[in-house]
LUMDRENKE-654637 format. One line per field, with one value per residue (C-alpha): residue in one letter; y negated, x negated, z; residue number from 1. Coordinates in nm, 4 decimals. Layout:
<rs>
r	(A,...)
north	(Y,...)
east	(X,...)
up	(Z,...)
k	(NUM,...)
</rs>
This chain:
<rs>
r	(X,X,X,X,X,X,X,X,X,X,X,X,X,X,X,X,X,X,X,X,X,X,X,X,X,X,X,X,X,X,X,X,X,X,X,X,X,X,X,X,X,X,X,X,X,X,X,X,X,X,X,X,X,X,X,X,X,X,X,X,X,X,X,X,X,X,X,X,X,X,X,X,X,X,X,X,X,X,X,X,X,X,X,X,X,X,X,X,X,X,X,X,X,X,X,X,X,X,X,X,X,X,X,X,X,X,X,X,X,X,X,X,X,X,X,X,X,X,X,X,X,X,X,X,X,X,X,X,X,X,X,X,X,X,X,X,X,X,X,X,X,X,X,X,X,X,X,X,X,X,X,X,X,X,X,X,X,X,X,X,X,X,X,X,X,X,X,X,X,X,X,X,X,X,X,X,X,X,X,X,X,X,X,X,X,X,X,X,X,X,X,X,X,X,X,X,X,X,X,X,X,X,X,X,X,X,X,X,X,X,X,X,X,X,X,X,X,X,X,X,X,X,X,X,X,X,X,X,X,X,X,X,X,X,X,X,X,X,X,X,X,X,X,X,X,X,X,X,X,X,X,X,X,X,X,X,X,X,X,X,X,X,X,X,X,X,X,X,X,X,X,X,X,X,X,X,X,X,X,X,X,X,X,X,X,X,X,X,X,X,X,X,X,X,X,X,X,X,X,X,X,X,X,X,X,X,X,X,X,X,X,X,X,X,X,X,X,X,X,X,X,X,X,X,X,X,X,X,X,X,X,X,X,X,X,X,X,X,X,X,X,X,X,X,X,X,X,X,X,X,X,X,X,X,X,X,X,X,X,X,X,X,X,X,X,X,X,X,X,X,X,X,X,X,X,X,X,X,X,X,X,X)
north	(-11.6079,-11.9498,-11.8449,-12.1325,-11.9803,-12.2885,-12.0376,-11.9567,-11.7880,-11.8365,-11.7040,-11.8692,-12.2443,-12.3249,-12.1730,-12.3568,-12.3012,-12.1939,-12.5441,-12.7102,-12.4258,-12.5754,-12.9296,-12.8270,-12.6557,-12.9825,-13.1346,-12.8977,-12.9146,-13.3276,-13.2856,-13.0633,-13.3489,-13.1788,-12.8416,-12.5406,-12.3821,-12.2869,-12.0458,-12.0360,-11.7504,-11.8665,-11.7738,-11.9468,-11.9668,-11.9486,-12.3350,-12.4083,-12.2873,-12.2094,-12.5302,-12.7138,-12.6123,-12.6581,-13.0160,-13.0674,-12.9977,-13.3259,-13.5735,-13.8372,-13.6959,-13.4200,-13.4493,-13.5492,-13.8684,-13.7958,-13.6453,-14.0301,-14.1018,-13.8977,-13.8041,-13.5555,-13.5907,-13.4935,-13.2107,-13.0734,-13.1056,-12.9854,-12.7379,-12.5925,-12.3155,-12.1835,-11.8319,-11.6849,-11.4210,-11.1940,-10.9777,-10.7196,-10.7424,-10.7610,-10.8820,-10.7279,-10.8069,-11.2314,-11.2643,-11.1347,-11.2920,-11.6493,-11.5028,-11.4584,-11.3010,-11.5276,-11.4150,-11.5258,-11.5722,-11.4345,-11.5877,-11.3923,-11.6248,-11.5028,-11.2931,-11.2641,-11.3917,-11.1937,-11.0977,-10.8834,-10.4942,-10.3940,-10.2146,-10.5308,-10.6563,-10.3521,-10.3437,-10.6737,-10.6384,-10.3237,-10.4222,-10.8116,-10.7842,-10.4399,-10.2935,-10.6369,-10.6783,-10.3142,-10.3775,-10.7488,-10.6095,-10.2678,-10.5075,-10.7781,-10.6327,-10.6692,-11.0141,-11.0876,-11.1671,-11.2222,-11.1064,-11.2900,-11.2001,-11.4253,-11.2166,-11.3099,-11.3403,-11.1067,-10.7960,-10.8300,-10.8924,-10.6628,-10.6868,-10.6464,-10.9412,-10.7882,-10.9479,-10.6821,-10.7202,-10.4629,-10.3427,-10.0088,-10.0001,-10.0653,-9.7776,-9.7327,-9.8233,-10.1356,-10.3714,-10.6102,-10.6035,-10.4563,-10.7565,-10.7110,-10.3210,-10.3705,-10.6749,-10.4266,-10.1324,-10.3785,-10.4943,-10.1379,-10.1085,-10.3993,-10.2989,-9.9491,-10.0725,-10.3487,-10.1102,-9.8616,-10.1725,-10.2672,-10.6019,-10.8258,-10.9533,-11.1308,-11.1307,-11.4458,-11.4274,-11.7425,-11.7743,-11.9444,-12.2656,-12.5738,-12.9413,-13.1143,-13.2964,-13.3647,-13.5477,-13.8305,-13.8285,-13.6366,-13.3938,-13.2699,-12.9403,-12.8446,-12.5462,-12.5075,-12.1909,-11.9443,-12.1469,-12.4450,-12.1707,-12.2322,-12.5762,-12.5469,-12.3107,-12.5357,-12.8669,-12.6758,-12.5363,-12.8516,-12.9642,-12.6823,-12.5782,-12.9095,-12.8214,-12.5359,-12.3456,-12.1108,-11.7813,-11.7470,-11.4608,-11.5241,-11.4989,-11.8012,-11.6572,-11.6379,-11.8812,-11.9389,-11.9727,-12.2864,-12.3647,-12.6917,-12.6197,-12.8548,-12.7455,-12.3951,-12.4014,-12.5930,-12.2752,-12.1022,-12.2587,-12.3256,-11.9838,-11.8989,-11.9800,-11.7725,-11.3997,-11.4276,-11.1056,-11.1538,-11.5008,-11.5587,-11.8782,-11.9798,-12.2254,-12.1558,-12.1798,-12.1385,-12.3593,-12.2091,-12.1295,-12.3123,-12.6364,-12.5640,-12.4470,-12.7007,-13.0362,-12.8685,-12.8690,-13.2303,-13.3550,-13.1797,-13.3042,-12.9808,-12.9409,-12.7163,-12.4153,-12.1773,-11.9025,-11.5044,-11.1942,-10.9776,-10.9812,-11.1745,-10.9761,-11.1364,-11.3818,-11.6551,-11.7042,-11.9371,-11.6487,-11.3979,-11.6265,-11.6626,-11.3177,-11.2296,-11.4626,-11.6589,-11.4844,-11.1420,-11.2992,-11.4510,-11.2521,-11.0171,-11.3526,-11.5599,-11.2395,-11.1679,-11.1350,-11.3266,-11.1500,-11.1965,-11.1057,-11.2959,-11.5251,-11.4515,-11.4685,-11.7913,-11.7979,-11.7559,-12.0422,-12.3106,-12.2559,-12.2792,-12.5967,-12.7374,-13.0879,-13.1060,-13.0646,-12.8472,-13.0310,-13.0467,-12.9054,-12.8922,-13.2619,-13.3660,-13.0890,-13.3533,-13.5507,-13.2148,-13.1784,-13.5107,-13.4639,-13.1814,-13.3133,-13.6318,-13.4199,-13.2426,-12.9487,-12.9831,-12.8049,-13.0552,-12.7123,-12.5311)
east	(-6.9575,-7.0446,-7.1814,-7.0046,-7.1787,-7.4088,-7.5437,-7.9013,-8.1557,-8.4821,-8.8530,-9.1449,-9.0580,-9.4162,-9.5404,-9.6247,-9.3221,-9.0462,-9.0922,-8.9739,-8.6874,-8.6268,-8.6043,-8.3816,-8.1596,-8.1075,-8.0080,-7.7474,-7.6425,-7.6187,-7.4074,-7.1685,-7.1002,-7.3690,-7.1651,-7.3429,-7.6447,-8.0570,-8.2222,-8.5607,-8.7888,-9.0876,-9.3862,-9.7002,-10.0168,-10.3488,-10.3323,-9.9534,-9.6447,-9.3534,-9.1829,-9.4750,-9.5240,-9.1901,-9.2287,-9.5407,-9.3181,-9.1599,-9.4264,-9.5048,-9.7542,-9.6076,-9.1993,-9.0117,-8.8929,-8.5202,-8.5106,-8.5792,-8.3078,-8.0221,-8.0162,-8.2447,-8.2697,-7.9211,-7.9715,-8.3054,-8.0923,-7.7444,-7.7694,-8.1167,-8.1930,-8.5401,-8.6272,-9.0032,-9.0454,-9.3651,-9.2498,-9.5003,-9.2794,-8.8959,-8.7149,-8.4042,-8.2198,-8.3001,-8.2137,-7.9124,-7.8104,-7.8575,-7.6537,-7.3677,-7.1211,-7.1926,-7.2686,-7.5690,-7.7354,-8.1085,-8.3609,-8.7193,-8.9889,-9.2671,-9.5309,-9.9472,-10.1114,-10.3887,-10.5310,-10.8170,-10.9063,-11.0319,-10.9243,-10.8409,-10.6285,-10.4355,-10.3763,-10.2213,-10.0109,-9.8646,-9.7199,-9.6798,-9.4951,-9.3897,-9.3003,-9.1958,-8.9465,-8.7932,-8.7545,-8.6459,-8.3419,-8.2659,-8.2523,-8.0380,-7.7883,-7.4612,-7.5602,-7.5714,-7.3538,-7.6546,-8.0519,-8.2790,-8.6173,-8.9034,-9.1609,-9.4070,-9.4085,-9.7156,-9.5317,-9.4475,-9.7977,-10.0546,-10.4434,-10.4271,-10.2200,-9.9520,-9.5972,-9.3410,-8.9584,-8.9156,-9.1823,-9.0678,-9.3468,-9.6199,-9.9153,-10.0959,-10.4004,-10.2710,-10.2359,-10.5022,-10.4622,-10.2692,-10.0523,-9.9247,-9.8911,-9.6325,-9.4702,-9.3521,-9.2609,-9.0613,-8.9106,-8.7438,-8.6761,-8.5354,-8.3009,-8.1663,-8.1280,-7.9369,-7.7332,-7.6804,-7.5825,-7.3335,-7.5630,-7.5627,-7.9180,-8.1487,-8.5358,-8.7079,-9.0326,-9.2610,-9.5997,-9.8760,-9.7434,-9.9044,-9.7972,-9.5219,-9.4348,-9.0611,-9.0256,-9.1835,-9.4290,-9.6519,-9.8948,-9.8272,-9.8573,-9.8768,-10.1614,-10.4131,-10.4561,-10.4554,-10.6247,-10.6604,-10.9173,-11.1307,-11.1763,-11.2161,-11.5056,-11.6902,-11.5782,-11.7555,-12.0446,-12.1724,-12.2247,-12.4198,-12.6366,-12.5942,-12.5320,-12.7224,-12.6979,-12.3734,-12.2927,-11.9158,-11.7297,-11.4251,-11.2478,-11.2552,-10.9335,-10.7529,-10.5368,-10.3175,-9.9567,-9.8884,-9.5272,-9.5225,-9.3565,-9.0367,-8.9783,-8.9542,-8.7666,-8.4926,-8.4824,-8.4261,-8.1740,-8.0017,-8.0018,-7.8924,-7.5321,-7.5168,-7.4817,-7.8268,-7.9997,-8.3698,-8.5196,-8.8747,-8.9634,-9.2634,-9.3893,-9.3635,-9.7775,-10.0558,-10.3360,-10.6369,-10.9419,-11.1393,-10.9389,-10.9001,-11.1918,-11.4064,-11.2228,-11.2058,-11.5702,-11.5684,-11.4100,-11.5819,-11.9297,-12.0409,-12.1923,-12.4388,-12.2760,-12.2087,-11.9632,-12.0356,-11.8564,-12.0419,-12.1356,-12.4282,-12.7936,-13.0344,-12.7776,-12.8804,-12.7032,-12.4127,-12.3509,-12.3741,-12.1150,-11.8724,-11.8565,-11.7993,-11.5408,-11.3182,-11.4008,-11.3421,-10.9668,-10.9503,-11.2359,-10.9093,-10.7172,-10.9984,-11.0721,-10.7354,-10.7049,-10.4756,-10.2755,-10.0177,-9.7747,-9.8582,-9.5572,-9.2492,-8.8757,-8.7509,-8.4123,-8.2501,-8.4818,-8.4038,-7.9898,-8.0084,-8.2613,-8.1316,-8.1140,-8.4702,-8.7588,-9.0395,-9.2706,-9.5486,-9.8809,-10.1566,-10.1189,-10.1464,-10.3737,-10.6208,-10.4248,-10.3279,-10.7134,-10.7659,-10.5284,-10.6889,-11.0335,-10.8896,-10.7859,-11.1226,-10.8534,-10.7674,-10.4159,-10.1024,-9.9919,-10.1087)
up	(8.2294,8.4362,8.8248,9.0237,9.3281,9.5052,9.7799,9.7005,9.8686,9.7116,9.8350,9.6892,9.7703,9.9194,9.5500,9.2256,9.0556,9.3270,9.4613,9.1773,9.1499,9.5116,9.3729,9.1225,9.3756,9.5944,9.2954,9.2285,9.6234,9.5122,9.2116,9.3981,9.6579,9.8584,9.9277,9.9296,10.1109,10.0451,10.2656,10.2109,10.2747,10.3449,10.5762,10.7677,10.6403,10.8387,10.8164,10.8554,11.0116,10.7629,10.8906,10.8286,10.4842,10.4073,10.5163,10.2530,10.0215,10.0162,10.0302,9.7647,9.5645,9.4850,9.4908,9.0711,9.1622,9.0748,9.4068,9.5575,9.4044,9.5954,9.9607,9.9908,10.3949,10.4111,10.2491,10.4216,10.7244,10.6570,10.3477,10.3730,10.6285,10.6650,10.7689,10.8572,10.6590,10.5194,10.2256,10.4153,10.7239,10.6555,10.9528,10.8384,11.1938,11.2064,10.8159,10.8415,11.2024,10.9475,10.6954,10.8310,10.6388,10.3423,9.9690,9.8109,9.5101,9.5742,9.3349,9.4248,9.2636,9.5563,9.4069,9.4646,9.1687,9.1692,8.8635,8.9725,8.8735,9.2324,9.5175,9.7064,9.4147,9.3837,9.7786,9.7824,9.4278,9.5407,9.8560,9.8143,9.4652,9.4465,9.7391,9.8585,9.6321,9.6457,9.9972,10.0035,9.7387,9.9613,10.3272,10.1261,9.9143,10.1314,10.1691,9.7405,9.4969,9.2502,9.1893,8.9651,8.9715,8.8288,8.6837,8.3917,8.0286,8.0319,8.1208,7.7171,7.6120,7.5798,7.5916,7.2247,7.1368,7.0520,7.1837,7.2555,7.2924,7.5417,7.8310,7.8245,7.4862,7.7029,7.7183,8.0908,7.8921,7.7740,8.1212,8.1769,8.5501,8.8280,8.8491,8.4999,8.5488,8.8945,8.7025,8.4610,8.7091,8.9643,8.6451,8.5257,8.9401,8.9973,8.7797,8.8809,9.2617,9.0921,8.9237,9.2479,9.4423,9.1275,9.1615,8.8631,8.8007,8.5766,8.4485,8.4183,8.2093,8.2551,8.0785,8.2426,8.4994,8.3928,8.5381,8.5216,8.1518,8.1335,8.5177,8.6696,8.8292,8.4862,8.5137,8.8885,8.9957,9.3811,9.3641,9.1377,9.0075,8.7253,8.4263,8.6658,8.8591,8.5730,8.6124,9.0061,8.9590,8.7067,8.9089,9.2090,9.0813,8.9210,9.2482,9.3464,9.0321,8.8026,8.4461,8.4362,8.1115,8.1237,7.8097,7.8512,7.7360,7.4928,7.2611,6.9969,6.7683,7.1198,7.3703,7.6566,7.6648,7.9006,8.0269,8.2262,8.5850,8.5745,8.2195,8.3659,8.7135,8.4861,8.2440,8.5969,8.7592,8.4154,8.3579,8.6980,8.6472,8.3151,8.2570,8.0331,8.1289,8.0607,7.9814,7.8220,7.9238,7.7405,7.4518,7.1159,7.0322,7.2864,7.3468,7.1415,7.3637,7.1795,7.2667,7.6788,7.7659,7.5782,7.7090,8.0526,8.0711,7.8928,8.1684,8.4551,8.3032,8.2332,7.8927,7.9041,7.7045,7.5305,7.3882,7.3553,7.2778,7.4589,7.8519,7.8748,8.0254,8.2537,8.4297,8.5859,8.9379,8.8161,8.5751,8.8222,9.0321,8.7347,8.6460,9.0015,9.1138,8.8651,8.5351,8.7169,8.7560,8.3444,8.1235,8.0020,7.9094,7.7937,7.5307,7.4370,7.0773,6.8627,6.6274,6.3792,6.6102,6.8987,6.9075,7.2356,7.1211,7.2871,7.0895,7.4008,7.5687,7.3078,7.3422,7.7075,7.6764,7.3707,7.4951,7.6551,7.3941,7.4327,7.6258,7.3623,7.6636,7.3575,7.2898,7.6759,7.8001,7.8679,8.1140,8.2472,8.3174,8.3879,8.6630,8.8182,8.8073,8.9814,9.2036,9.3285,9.2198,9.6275,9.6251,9.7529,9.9352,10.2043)
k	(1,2,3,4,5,6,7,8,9,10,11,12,13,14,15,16,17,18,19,20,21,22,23,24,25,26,27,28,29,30,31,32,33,34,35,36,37,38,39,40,41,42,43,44,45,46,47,48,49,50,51,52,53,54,55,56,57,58,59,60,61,62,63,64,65,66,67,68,69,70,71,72,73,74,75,76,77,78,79,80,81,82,83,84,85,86,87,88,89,90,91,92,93,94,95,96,97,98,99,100,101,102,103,104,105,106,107,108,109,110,111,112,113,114,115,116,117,118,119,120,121,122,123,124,125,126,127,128,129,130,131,132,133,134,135,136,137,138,139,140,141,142,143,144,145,146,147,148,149,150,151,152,153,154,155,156,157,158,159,160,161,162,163,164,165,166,167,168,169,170,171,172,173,174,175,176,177,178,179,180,181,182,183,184,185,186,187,188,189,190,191,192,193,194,195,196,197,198,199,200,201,202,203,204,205,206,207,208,209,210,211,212,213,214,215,216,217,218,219,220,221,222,223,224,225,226,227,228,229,230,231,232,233,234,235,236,237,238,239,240,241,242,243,244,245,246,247,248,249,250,251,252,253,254,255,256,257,258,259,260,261,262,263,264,265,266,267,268,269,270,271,272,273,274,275,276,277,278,279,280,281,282,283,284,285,286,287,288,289,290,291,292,293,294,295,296,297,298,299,300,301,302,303,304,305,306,307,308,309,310,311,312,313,314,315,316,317,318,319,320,321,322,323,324,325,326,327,328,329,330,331,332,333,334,335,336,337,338,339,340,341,342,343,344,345,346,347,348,349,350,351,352,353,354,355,356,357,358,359,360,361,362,363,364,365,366,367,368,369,370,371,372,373,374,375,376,377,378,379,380,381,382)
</rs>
């Protein structure tokens, strides 16, 4: 069944990846002789006002260069329509006075990606992605035709390794965070409002968001974070300590699954106008450990090093600083174990992207580094 709808409303857009769904939207306002409309969900920051992060969003470092290629002022102007909006805070009264008494395909791609195991962390999960998105569904269903929800690849993958074809197997014991844990409950939620609301809607899996490999301009990506948080902390600290001598915990059988960020808002909005129901959208192989983490720290100048499996004693302060901060947010990844069974189903992926190749991320993970190191890893988004 082919969804010839071209009215979206899409949160995330100021976000790694729901600004390249965005991209890929205005090109599918363009190929439908720019008919159709975008509202965008979007809020300030402590920095920027929403319309002022929207603007960012469209400068020349960061924008695929197909979209200098079509009129993408006429479409910022006449088909996109943006709306402050805090998932904390529904405005239910000013979203629907925009609406109108349109139908809408809602494509909910905002989320906190915070892995941490603290109070702080859980506070912010529960509301921002779980409660958020119960609410955002309940205060917009008269208004849809259509839910997708983008949640992650890792709400199929344990902390043992082990890759699962349906979340409902996964043990309370068995989450590595509480971002994984409400990824799997708003998941099985999503999904019953759905139902009540006689909704049709989708679940979108992607691994971890890497840069851009299949459009020009390469190796982009408009926030560093996740795996890239890694680098910053290293890139950071060698400013402050020098190469003092580092024990990092991992993993050395283990490694991250890496799906480049136009690769994967293409797998969206290609799956978007299809009745697919759930989507992994993820490489085939990850990137061992033992290749990432090494040339990260190549590239950053850091090579004073070394690998443990157990928490180091008696750390020095840039271990104390690491264990605090960034590997508080990737020791559970880092120390994943791989397993015989630690490859996702992407059947489904290759038919709906038969014509574009797997971008191949372990052979250009270096310029993928090299372009965050460039970089200072300053984000291109507020």
């Amino acid at each position: 069944m082919k969804n010839t709808n071209h009215n979206y409303i899409l949160t995330g857009s100021t976000g790694i990846l729901g600004s390249h769904i965005l991209y890929e939207l205005m090109m599918d306002i363009h190929n439908n002789n720019y008919e159709g409309r975008i509202i965008l969900l979007l809020r300030s920051s402590k920095t920027a006002t929403y319309s002022q992060r929207f603007a960012e969003l469209f400068g020349k470092d960061v924008i695929p260069d197909y979209l200098k290629n079509i009129d993408s002022a006429r479409i910022r102007h006449n088909n996109i329509t943006l709306i402050d909006f805090d998932l904390k805070y529904i405005d239910e009264y000013e979203i629907t006075r925009q609406l109108g008494g349109e139908q809408f395909h809602l494509i909910h791609c905002a989320a906190s990606v915070n892995l941490g195991t603290n109070a702080y962390a859980f506070e912010e999960i529960k509301h921002n992605n779980y409660l958020g998105t119960l609410n955002l569904i309940h205060s917009l269903h008269e208004h849809l035709n259509k839910v997708s929800y983008v949640s992650t690849a890792f709400s199929l993958s344990s902390k043992t390794g082990q890759i699962l074809e349906n979340n409902t197997a996964r043990h309370e014991d068995d989450y590595r965070n509480y971002y994984e844990k409400y990824k799997v409950q708003t998941e099985q939620e999503v999904a019953e409002i759905c139902a009540a609301y006689d909704l049709p809607h989708q679940i979108f899996r992607p691994s971890i968001i890497c840069g851009r490999l299949v459009d020009y301009p390469h190796h982009v990506i408009p926030k560093f974070l996740v795996f890239y948080l890694f680098g910053a902390f290293f890139f950071r600290a060698k400013q402050a300590y020098g190469d003092q001598h580092i024990r990092i915990v991992m993993n050395l059988t283990s490694g991250l699954n890496l799906i480049p960020v136009d690769y994967a808002a293409k797998a969206i909005v290609r799956a978007c106008k299809t009745d697919i129901k759930e989507l992994n959208i993820v490489s085939e192989r990850s990137v061992k450990n033992t290749t990432t983490i090494p040339e990260m720290l190549r590239l950053i100048g850091w090579k004073n090093y070394e690998f443990m499996d157990t928490m180091p004693e008696a750390q020095t302060a840039v271990e104390k600083l690491y264990y605090r901060t960034v590997g508080a947010q990737l020791n559970n990844y880092l120390n994943t174990p791989e397993t015989e069974d630690t490859r996702f189903n992407i059947s489904v992926l290759n038919e709906l992207m038969h014509d574009i190749g797997e971008p191949d991320v372990d052979t250009h993970f270096s310029d993928l580094c090299n372009y965050a190191v460039a970089r200072g890893f300053n984000n291109l988004l507020a």
